[in-house]
C-alpha angles and dihedrals in degrees: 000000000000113000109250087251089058103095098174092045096045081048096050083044097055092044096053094044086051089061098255112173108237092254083065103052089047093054096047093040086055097049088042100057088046087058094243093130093155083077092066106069094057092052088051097052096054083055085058101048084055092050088045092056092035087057096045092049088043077055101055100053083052093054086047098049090044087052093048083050093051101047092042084051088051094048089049096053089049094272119136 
C-alpha cells in the first residue's frame, strides 16, 4: 500500500484497482513521472470507454438470464 504522501504510488495503485492492463499503467506511470500529467485524462478515458462497454455487454446477459427465469417461472406456474 503506497503513504498518502506517495503520489506515484497512490497513482500505480488507482490504476491497478481500477482494472488497467499493465500496458496502461505503464503509460500513465511513465507521463506521470515526466510531469506531463495533461496526457493522463485521455488515456483514462479510453479505460472507461472499455469498462462502459464491458458493463453494457455484462447487462445484457443479465437481462437475458432474468428473461429465461421469467419465462421458465411462467412455464412452471401453468403460463405459456
Amino acid at each position: 500500500m503506497a503513504e498518502a504522501t506517495d503520489t506515484f504510488g497512490i497513482l500505480q495503485q488507482n490504476l491497478l484497482d481500477a482494472g488497467c492492463d499493465s500496458k496502461t499503467v505503464n503509460s500513465c506511470m511513465d507521463y506521470a513521472k515526466k510531469g506531463e500529467w495533461n496526457v493522463l485524462p485521455s488515456l483514462l478515458k479510453q479505460h472507461r470507454k472499455i469498462l462502459l462497454e464491458r458493463l453494457h455487454t455484462d447487462q445484457q446477459q443479465i437481462d437475458c438470464l432474468d428473461f429465461l427465469l421469467y419465462r421458465i417461472k411462467k412455464e412452471n406456474s401453468g403460463g405459456i
